[in-house]
C-alpha positions as CSV (number, residue, x, y, z in Angstrom):
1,X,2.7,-25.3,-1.5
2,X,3.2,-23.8,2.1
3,X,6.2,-24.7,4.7
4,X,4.8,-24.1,8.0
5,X,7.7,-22.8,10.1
6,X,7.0,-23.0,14.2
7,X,7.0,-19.4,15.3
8,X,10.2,-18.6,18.0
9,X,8.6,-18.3,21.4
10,X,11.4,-16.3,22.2
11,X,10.9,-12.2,20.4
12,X,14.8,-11.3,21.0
13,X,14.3,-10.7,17.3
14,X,10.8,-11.0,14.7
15,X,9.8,-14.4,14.6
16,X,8.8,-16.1,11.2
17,X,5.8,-17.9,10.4
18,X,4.5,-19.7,7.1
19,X,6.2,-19.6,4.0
20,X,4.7,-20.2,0.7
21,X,5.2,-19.4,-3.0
22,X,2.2,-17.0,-3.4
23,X,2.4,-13.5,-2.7
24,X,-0.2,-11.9,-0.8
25,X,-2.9,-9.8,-2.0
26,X,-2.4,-6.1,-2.0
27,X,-3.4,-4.2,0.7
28,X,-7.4,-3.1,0.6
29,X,-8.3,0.3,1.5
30,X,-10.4,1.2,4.2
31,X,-11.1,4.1,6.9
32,X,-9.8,4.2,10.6
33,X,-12.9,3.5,12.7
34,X,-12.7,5.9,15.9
35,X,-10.1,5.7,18.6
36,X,-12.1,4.2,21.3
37,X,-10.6,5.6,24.3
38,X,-7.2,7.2,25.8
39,X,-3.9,5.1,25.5
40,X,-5.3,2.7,22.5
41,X,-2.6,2.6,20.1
42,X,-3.6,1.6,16.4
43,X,-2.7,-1.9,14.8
44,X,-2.8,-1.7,10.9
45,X,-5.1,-5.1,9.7
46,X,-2.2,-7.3,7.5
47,X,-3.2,-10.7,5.3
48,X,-2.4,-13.5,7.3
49,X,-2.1,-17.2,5.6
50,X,-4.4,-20.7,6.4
51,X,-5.8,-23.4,4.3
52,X,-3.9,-22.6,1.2
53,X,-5.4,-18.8,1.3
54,X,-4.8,-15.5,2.7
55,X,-7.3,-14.0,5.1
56,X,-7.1,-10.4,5.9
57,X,-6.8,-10.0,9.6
58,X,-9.1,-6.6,10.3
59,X,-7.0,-3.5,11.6
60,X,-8.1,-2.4,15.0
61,X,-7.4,-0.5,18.3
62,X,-5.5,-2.4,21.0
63,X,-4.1,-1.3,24.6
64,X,-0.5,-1.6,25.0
65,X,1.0,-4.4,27.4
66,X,2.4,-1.9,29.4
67,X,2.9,1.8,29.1
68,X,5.6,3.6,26.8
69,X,5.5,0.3,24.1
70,X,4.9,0.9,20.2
71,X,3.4,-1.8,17.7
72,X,6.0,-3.1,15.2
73,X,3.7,-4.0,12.4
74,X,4.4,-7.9,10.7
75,X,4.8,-8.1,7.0
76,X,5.6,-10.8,4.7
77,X,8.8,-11.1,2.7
78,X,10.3,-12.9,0.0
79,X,12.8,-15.4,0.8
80,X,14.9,-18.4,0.1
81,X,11.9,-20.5,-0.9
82,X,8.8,-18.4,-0.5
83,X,7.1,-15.5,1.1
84,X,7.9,-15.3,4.9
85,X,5.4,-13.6,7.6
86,X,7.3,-11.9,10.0
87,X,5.4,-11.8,13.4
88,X,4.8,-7.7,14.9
89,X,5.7,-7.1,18.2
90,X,5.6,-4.8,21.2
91,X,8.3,-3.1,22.4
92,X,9.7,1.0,23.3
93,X,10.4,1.5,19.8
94,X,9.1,0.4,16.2
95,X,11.5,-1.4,14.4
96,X,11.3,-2.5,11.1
97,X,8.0,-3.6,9.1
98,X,9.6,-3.9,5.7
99,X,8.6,-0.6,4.2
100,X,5.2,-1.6,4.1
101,X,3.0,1.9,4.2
102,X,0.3,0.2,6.5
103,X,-1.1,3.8,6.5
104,X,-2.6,5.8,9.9
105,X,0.7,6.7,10.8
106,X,2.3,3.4,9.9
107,X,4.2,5.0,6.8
108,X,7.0,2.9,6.1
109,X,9.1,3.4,8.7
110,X,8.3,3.9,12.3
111,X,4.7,4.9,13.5
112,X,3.6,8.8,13.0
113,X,0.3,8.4,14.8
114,X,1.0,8.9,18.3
115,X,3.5,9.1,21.1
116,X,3.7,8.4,24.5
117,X,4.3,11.4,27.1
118,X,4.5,11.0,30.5
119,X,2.6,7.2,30.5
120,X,-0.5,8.8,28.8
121,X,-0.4,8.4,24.9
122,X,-1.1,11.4,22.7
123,X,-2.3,11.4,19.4
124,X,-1.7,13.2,15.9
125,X,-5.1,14.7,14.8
126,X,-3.4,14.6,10.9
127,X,-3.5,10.5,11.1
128,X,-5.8,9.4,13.7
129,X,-9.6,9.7,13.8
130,X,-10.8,11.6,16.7
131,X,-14.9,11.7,16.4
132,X,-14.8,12.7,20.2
133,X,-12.6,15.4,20.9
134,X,-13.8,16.4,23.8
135,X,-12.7,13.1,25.4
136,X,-9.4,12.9,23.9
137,X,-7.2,15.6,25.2
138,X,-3.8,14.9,24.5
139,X,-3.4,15.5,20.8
140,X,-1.2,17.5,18.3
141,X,-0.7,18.2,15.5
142,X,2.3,17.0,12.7
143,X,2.5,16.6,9.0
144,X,3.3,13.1,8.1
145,X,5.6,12.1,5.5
146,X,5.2,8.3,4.1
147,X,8.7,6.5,3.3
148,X,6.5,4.1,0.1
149,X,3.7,5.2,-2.1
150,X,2.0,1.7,-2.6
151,X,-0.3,-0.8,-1.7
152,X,2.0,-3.6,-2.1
153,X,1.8,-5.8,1.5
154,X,5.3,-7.5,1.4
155,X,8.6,-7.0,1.2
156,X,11.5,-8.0,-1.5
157,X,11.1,-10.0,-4.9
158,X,10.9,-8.8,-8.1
159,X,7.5,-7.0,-6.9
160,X,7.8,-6.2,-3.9
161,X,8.6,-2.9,-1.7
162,X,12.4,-2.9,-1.8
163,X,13.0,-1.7,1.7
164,X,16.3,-2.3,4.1
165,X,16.4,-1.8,8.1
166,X,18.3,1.3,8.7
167,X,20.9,0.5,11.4
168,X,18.2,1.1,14.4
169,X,15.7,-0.3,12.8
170,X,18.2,-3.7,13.5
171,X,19.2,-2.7,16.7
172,X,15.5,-2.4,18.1
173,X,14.4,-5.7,16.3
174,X,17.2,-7.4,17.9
175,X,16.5,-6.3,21.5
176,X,14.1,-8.1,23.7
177,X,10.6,-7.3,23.1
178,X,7.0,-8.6,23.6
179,X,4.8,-11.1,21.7
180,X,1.2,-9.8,20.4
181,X,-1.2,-9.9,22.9
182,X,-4.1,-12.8,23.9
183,X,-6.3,-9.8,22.5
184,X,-4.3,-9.5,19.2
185,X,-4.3,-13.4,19.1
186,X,-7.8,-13.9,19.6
187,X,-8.2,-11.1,17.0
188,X,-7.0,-13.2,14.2
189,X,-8.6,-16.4,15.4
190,X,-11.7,-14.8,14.7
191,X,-11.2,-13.6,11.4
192,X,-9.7,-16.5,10.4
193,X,-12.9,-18.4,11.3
194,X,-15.1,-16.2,8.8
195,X,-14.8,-17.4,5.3
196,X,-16.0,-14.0,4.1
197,X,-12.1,-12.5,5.0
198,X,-10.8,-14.9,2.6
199,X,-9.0,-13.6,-0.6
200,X,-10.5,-16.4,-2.6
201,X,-14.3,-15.0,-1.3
202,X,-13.7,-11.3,-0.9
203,X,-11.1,-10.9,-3.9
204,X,-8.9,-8.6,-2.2
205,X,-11.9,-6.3,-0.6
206,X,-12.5,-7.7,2.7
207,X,-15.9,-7.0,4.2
208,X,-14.3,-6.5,7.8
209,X,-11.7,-4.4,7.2
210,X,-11.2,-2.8,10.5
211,X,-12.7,-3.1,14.1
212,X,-13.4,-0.3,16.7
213,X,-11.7,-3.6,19.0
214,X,-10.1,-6.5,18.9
215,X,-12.2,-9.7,18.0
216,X,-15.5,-7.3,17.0
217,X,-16.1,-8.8,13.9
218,X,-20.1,-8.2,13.8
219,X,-19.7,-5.0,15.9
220,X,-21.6,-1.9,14.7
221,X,-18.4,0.2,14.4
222,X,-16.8,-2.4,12.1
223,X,-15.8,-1.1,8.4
224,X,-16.2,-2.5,5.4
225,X,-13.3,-2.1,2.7
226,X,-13.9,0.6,-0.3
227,X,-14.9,-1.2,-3.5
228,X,-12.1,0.8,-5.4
229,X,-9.0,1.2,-4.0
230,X,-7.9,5.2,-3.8
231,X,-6.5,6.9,-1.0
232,X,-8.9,8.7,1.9
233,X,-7.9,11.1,4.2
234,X,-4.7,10.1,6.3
235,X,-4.7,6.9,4.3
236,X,-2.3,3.7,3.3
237,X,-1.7,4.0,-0.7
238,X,0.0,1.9,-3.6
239,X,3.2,2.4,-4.7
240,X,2.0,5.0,-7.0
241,X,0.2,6.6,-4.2
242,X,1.6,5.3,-0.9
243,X,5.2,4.3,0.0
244,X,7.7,2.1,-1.1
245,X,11.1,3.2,-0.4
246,X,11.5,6.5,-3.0
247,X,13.6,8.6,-3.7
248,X,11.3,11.4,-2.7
249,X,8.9,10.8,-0.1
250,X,5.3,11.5,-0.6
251,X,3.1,13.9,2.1
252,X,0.7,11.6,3.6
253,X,-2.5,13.1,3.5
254,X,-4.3,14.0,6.5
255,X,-6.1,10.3,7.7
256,X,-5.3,7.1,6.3
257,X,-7.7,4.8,3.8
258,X,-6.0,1.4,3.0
259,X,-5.6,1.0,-0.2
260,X,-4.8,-2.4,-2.7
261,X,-3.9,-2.2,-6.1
262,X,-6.1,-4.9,-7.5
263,X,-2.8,-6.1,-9.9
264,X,0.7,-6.8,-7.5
265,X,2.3,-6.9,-11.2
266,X,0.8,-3.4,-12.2
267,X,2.2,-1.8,-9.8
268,X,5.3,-3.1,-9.5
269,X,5.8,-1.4,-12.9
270,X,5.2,1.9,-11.1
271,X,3.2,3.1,-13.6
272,X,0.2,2.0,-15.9
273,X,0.9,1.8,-19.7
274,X,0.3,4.9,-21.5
275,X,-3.1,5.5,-23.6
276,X,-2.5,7.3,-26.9
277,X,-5.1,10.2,-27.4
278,X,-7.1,9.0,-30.5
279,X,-5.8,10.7,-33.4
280,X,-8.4,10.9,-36.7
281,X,-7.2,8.9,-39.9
282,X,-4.5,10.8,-41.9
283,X,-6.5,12.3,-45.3
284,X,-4.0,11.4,-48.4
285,X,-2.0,13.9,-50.4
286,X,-2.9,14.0,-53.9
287,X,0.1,12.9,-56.0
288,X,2.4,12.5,-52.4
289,X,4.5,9.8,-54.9
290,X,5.5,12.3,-57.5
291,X,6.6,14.9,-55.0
292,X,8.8,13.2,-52.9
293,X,10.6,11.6,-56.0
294,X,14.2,12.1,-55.6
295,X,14.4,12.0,-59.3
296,X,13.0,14.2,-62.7
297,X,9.8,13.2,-64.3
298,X,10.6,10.7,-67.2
299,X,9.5,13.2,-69.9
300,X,11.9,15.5,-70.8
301,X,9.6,17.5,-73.1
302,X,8.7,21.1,-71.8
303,X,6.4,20.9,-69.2
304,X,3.4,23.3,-68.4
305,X,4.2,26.1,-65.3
306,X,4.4,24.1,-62.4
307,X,1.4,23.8,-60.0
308,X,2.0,24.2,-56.5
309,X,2.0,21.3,-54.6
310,X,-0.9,20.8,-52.5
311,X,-0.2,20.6,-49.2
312,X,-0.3,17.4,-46.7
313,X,-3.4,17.3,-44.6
314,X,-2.9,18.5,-40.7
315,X,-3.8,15.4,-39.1
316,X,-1.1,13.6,-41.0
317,X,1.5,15.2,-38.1
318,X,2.1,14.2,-35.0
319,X,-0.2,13.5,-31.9
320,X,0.5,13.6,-27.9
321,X,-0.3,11.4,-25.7
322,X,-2.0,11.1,-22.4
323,X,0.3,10.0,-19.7
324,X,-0.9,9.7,-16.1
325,X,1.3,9.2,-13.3
């Protein structure tokens, strides 16, 4: 069942969109097709909702509305009577996307993948994929630090990233900002058009998972998602990989794959089950009974020199067991 809420045409604050009682796939993994150009800032690809289904909306590169604005990411959250899509945004500074660790700079919590200097955007070489250097020439360098480890896409519930606005975060979604643009709009129009972006066809792995621009669905440069979900250089990760709000925050690594956990429950648990290392059947003691008899034999009569007890076998002891993170 899905409540369709109108989205606020005024962005004084993040709009909300569709509500419904399904939570959305996790997030598929996938590599950052080349920035196309100077002052294109990144837009991570999110699962958007139509027809009773998700569809994933491809990530892609987009030129600001104006210089000196970021990319607030939207991300769905758990509320009152469903999952809520909050709508991303434009504005001088990235407010909060729910702890979602979109990946390619979009950690968490604010975007590590870029900045603006002097109306000409520069990138970080650790998160963004350059193929053309020589084109690009305002770039540096910075280690990036991902507030969630996960591939979880929304925010709140019993699974989801659990993830507050720091006070900022508040103040910046509260202030007036700008809607996505016809570019971003048109974007998701056109993957919602293609069946094969569809959880229910693509079951969770997408086969456009990112665009080289907005709308180029059948371009050359579009990416396909990876058929197992792991983390690639610079990439989004799970919540044993990526990052949901931790206690310790986990390095990103130097580009960003996307990455889903195929089970939301699984990794809500943080950690799969442990598999005990086989351990070979226990070989039996002889007489084991009469040793460990608290009391005398019943006969009383002199008894031949006692024989040593033979000794329990070595596997009978204890075994460890492989435990993976």
């Amino acid at each position: 069942m899905a409540l369709i809420c109108a989205p606020q045409t005024s962005f004084a604050q993040v709009s909300v969109g569709v509500a419904i009682n399904l939570a959305p796939p996790p997030l598929p993994v996938y590599e950052q097709p080349p920035l196309p150009g100077p002052n294109y800032i990144w837009t991570p690809g999110y699962w958007a909702y139509a027809g009773g289904d998700y569809y994933w909306v491809p990530g892609t590169w987009v030129l600001a509305p104006q210089p000196g604005y970021l990319w607030t990411p939207g991300y769905w959250a758990w509320g009152p009577s469903g999952y809520f899509f909050h709508v991303g945004y434009w504005g001088p500074q990235v407010g909060f996307y729910g702890g979602i660790n979109y990946g390619y700079g979009y950690g968490g919590s604010g975007y590590q993948g870029g900045r603006w200097d002097h109306g000409v955007f520069a990138y970080n070489r650790s998160v963004t994929h350059i193929s053309n250097p020589a084109a690009i020439h305002n770039v540096y360098n910075e280690r990036v630090v991902n507030v969630t480890n996960t591939h979880v896409s929304f925010n709140g519930g019993n699974a989801g990233v659990h993830a507050v606005p720091t006070a900022a975060e508040r103040q910046y979604g509260a202030a007036p900002h700008v809607a996505p643009t016809a570019e971003q709009e048109s974007h998701m129009h056109a993957a919602a058009a293609d069946r094969n972006q569809f959880a229910s066809v693509n079951h969770g792995a997408p086969s456009v998972a990112a665009t080289p621009h907005p709308g180029a669905m059948h371009d050359a440069g579009a990416v396909r998602a990876n058929a197992a979900p792991h983390p690639g250089p610079g990439a989004a990760v799970p919540q044993t990989q990526r990052g949901a709000p931790q206690a310790h925050p986990t390095p990103a690594p130097n580009r960003a794959a996307m990455h889903p956990a195929p089970h939301v429950a699984a990794q809500a648990a943080g950690h799969p089950a442990p598999h005990p290392a086989p351990r070979p059947a226990p070989h039996p003691a002889p007489h084991v009974a009469a040793q460990a008899a608290p009391h005398p034999a019943p006969h009383p009569a002199p008894q031949p020199a006692a024989r040593p007890a033979p000794h329990p076998a070595a596997h009978g002891g204890g075994h460890q067991e492989d435990r993976k993170q």
